[in-house]
DRENDO-1510 file (C-alpha; in Angstrom, 1 decimal, always signed):
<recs>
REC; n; res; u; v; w
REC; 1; UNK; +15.2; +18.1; +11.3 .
REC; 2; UNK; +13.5; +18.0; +8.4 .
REC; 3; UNK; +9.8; +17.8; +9.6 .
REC; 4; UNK; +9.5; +20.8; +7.4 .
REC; 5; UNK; +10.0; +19.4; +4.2 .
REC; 6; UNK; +7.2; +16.1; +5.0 .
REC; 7; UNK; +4.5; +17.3; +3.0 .
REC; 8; UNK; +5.2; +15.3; -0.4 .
REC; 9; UNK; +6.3; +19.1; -1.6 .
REC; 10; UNK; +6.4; +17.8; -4.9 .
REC; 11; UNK; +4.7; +15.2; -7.8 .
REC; 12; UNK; +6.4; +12.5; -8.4 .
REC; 13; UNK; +6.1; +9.6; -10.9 .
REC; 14; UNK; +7.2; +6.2; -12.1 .
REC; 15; UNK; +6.6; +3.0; -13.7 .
REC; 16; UNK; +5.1; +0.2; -11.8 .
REC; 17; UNK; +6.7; -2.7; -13.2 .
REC; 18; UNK; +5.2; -5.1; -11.2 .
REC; 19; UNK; +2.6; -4.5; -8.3 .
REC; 20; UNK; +1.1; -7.7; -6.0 .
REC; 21; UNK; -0.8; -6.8; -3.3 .
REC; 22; UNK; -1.9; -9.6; -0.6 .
REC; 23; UNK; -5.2; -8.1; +1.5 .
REC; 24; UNK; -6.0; -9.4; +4.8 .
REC; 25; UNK; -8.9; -9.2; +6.6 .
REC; 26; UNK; -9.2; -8.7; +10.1 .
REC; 27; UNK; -11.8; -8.2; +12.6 .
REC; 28; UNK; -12.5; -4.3; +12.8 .
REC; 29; UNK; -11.4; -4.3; +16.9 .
REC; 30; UNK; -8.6; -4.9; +16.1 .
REC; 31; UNK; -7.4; -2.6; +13.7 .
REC; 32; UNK; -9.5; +0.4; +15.5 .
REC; 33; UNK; -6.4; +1.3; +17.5 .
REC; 34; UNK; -4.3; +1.3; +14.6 .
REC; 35; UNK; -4.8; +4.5; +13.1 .
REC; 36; UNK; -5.6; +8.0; +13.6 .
REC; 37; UNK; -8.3; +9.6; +15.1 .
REC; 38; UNK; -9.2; +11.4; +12.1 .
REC; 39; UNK; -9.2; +8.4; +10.0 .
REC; 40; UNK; -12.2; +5.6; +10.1 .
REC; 41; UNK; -11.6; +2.1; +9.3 .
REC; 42; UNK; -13.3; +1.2; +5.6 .
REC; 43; UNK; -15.1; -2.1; +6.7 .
REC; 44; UNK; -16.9; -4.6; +5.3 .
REC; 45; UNK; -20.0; -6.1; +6.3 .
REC; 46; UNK; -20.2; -4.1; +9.1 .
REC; 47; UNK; -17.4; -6.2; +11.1 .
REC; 48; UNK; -14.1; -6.7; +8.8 .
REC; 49; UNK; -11.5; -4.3; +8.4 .
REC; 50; UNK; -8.3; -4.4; +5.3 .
REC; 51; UNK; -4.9; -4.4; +5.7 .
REC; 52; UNK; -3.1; -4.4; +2.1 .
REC; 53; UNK; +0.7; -5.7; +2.0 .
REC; 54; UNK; +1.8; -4.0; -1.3 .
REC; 55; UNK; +4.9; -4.8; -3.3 .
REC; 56; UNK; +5.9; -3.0; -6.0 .
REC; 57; UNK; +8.9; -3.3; -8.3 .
REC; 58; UNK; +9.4; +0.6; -9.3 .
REC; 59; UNK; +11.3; +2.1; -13.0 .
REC; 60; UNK; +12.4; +5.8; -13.4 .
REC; 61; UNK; +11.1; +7.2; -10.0 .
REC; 62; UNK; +11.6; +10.7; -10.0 .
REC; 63; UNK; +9.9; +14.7; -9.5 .
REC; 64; UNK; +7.3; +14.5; -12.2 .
REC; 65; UNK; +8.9; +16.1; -15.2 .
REC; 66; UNK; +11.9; +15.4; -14.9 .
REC; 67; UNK; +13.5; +13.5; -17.8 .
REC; 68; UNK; +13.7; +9.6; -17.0 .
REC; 69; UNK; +17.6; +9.3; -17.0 .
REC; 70; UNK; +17.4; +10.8; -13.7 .
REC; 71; UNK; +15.0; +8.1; -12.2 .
REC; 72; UNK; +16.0; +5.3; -9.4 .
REC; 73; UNK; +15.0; +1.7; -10.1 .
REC; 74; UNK; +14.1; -0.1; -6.8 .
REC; 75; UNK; +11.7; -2.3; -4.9 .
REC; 76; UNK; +9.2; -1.1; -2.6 .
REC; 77; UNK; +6.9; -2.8; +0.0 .
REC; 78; UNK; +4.1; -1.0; +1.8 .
REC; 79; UNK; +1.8; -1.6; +4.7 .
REC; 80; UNK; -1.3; +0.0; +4.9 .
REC; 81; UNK; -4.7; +0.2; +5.8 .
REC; 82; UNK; -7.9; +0.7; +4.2 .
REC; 83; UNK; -9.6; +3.7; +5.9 .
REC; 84; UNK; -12.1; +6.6; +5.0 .
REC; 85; UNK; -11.8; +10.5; +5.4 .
REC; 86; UNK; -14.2; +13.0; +5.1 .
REC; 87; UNK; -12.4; +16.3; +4.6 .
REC; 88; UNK; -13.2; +20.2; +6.0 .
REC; 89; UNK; -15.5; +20.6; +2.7 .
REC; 90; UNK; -17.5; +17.2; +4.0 .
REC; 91; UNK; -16.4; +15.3; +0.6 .
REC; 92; UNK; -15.7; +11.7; +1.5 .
REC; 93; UNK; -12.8; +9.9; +0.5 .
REC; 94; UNK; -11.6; +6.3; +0.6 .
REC; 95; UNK; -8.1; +6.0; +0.9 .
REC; 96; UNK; -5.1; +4.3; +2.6 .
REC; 97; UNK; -3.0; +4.5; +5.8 .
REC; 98; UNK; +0.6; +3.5; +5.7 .
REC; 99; UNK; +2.1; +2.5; +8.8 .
REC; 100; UNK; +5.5; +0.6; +7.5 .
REC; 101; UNK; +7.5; +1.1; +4.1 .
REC; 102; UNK; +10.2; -0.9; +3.3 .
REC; 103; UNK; +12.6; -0.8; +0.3 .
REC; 104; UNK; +16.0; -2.0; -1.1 .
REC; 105; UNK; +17.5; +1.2; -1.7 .
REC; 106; UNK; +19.1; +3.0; +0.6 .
REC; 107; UNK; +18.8; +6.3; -0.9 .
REC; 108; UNK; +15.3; +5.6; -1.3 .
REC; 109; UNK; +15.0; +5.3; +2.8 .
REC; 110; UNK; +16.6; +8.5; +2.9 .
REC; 111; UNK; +14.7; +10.7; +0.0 .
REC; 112; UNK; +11.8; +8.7; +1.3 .
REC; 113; UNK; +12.2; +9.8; +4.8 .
REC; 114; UNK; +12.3; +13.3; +4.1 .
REC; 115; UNK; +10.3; +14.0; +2.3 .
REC; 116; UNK; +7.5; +11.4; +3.6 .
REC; 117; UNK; +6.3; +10.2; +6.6 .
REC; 118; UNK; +5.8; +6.7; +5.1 .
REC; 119; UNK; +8.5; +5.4; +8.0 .
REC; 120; UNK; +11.1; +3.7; +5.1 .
REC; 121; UNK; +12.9; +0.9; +6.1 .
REC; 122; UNK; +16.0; -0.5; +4.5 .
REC; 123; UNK; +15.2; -4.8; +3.7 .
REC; 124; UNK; +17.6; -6.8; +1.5 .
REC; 125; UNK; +15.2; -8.0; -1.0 .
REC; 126; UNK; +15.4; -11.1; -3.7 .
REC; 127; UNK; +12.5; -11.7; -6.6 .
REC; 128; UNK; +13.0; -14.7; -8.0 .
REC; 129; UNK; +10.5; -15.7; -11.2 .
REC; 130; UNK; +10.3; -19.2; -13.1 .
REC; 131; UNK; +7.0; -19.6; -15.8 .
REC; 132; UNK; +3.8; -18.2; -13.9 .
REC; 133; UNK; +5.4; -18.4; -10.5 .
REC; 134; UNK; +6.6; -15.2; -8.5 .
REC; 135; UNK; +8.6; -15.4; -5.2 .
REC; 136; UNK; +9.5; -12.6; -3.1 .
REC; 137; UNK; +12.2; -13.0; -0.2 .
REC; 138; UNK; +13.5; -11.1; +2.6 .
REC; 139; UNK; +17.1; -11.8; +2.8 .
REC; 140; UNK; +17.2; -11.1; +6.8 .
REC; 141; UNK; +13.7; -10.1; +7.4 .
REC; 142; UNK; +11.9; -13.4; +7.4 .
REC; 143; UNK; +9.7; -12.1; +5.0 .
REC; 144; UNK; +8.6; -14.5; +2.0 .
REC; 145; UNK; +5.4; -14.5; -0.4 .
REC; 146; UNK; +5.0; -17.0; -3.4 .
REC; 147; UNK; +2.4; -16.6; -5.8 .
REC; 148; UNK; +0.6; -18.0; -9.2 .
REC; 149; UNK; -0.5; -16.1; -12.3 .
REC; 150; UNK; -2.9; -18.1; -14.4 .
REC; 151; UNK; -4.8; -17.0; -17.4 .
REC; 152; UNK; -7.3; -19.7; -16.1 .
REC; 153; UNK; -10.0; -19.4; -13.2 .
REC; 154; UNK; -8.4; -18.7; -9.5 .
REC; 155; UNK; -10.6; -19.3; -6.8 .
REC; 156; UNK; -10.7; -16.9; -3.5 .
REC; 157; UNK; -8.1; -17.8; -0.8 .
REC; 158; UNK; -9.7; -20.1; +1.5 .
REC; 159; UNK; -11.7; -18.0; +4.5 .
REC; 160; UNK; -12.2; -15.0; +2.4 .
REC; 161; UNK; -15.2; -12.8; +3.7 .
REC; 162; UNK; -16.1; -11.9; +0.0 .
REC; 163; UNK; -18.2; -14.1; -2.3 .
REC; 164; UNK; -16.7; -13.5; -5.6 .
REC; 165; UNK; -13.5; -11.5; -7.2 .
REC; 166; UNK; -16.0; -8.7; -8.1 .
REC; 167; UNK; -16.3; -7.8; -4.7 .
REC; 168; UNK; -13.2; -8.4; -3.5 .
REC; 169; UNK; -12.0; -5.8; -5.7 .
REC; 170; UNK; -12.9; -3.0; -4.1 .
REC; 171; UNK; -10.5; -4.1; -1.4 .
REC; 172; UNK; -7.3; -4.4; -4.1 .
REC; 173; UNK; -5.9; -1.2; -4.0 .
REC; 174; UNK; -4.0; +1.2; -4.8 .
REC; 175; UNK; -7.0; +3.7; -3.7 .
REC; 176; UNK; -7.3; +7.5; -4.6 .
REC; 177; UNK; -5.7; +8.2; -1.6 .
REC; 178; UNK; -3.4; +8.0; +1.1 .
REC; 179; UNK; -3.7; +9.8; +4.2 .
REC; 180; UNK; -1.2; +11.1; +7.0 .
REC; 181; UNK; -2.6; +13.1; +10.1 .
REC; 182; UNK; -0.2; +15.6; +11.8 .
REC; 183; UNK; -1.1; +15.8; +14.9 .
REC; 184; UNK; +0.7; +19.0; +16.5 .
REC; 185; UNK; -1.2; +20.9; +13.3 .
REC; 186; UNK; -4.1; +18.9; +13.8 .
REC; 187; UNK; -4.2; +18.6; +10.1 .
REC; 188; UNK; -4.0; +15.6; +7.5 .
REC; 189; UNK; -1.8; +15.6; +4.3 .
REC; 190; UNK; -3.8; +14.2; +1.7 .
REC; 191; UNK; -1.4; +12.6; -1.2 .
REC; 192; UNK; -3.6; +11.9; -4.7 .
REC; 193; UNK; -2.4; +9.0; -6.8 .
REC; 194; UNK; -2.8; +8.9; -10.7 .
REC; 195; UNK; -3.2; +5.8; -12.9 .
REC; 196; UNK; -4.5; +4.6; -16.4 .
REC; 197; UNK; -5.4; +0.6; -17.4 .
REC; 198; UNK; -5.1; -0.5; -13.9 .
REC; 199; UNK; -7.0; -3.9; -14.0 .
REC; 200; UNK; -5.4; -6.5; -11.4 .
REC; 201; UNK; -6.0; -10.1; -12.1 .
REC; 202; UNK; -6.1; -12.4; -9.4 .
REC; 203; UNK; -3.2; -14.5; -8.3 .
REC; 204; UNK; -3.0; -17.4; -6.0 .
REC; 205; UNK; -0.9; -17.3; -3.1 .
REC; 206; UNK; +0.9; -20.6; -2.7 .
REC; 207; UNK; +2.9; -19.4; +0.5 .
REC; 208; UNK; +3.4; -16.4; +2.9 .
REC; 209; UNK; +5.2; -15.0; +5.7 .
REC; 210; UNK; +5.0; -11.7; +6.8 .
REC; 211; UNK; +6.5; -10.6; +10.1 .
REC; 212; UNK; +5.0; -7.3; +10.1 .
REC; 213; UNK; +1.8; -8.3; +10.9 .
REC; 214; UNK; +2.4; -11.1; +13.3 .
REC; 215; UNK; +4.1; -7.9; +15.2 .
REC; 216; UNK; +0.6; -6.2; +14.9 .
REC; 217; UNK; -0.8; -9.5; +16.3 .
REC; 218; UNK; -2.5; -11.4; +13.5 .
REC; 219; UNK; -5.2; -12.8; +15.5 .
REC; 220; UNK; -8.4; -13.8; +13.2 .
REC; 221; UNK; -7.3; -12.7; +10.6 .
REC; 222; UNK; -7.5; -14.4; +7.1 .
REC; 223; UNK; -5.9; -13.8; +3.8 .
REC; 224; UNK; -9.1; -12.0; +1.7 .
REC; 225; UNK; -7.9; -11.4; -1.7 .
REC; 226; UNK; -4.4; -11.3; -3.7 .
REC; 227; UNK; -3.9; -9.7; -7.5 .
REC; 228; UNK; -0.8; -8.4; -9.3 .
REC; 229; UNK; -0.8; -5.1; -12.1 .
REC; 230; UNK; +2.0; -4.9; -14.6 .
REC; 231; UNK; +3.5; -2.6; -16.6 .
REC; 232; UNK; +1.9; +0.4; -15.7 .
REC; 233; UNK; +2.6; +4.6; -15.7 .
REC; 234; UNK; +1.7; +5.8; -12.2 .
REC; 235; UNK; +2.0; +9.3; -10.4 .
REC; 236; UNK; +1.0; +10.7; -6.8 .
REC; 237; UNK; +0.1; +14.6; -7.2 .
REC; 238; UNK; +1.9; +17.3; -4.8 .
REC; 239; UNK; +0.3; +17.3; -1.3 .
REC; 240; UNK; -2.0; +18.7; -0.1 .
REC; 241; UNK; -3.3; +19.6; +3.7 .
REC; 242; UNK; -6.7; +19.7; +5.4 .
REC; 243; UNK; -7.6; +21.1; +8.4 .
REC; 244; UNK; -8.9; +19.1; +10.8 .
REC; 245; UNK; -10.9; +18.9; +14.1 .
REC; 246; UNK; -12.5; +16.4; +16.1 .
REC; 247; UNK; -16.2; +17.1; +17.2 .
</recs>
C-alpha cells in the first residue's frame, strides 16, 4: 500500500543520546546468503564477515528542519550487516544492510514502516543504569545486553579476530551508508548518514543475549568488538536511488 512512499522521501534528524553497538564476527559463508545480490560482504582478513547489533536511545526525531517540539523520543535497535557497494558511477562505498529494526514506539513501527524498509518491530524495552554499568532488557523478547564503561584500559572480547581497538574500529559503525536493493526496479536506495565528534570508546560486555541471531544460526561466531557514543547530533540525508544490474 504504501511501497510508493519507501524511499526515505525525506531528511530526517535527531539526537543520539546514547548508541552501543555489539559487532560479531562470523565466518563469511555464512553470512553470503544473507544479503542482496547487489551488495558484497565487507570482510576481514579475507574470511570474517560483521554483523553490528546497534542500540540507540533517540531525542527529537523528526523531518530535518522541523523545530524540535515536534520530535519523538524512543529507543531503537538495529541489525545489520557490514557490506560494500559500488554504485552505476563505479565509486565504492562501505555501508550497512539492515535486516531487523526494532523499537518501543509504536508509532515509530508505523512511520518507520512507511516510509522505510528497515522491517520495524514493536519490543517492550527496559534500560536500566547504576555507576558505569548499562543493562538493556527485552521485556518479552529474551533479549538482554550488559555492559561496562571505564575511563581505564578494556581489553578486546575474548576470540576477537582483530589485534588491537585501532583495528577493530573500522568495524564500529555507524558507516556512511546504508543500503536497500529493490528488486522489481532492480535498483538500490542509498540512505547517507551525517555526524560530527563521533568517537566510540570501548565498552566491555559483561553479558548478552540476542535472539535474533541465534534465529540466523550463530554458528562460529564470536563477539569482535563493543563501544558506546553519547550525546551526539546525527542526520540521514533524503534518499537516493541507483540503478543497478548484475554482470
Amino acid at each position: 500500500m504504501f511501497s510508493f512512499l519507501k524511499k526515505h522521501p525525506f531528511a530526517v534528524e535527531a539526537f543520539f543520546e546514547k548508541s552501543i553497538v555489539l559487532t560479531f564476527a562470523f565466518p563469511k559463508e555464512h553470512l553470503a546468503d544473507l544479503i542482496p545480490e547487489c551488495l558484497d560482504l565487507d570482510l576481514f582478513d579475507g574470511k570474517w564477515a560483521f554483523v553490528a547489533v546497534a542500540m540507540v536511545q533517540t531525542k527529537e526525531m523528526r523531518p530535518k528542519g522541523f523545530p524540535r517540539f515536534m520530535g519523538r523520543d524512543f529507543f531503537l535497535m538495529g541489525y545489520r550487516i557490514f557490506v560494500r557497494y559500488t554504485t552505476s558511477s563505479g565509486r565504492k562505498l562501505r555501508g550497512l544492510y539492515i535486516m531487523k529494526s526494532d523499537t518501543d514506539s509504536r508509532f515509530m513501527k508505523t512511520m518507520g514502516n512507511i516510509f522505510t524498509d528497515y522491517k520495524y518491530n514493536y519490543v517492550d524495552t527496559m534500560i536500566s543504569e547504576e555507576p558505569g554499568k548499562i543493562n538493556v532488557k527485552g521485556l518479552h523478547s529474551g533479549f538482554s545486553v550488559s555492559v561496562t564503561k571505564s575511563d581505564g584500559e578494556i581489553d578486546l572480547p575474548e576470540g576477537s579476530p582483530f589485534a588491537d581497538w585501532r583495528e577493530a574500529r573500522r568495524f564500529a559503525g555507524p558507516m556512511p551508508f546504508t543500503f536497500t536493493y529493490r528488486e522489481k526496479t532492480r535498483d538500490v536506495l542509498m540512505i547517507e548518514g551525517v555526524r560530527s565528534h563521533w568517537k566510540p570508546a570501548p565498552i566491555k560486555v559483561n553479558a548478552h543475549s540476542i535472539p535474533f541471531l541465534q534465529s540466523i544460526g550463530n554458528e562460529g561466531a564470536v563477539l569482535a568488538n563493543a563501544f558506546i557514543v553519547e550525546d551526539i547530533p546525527y542526520y540521514w540525508k533524503k534518499g537516493e536511488l541507483d540503478p543497478w544490474k548484475s554482470i
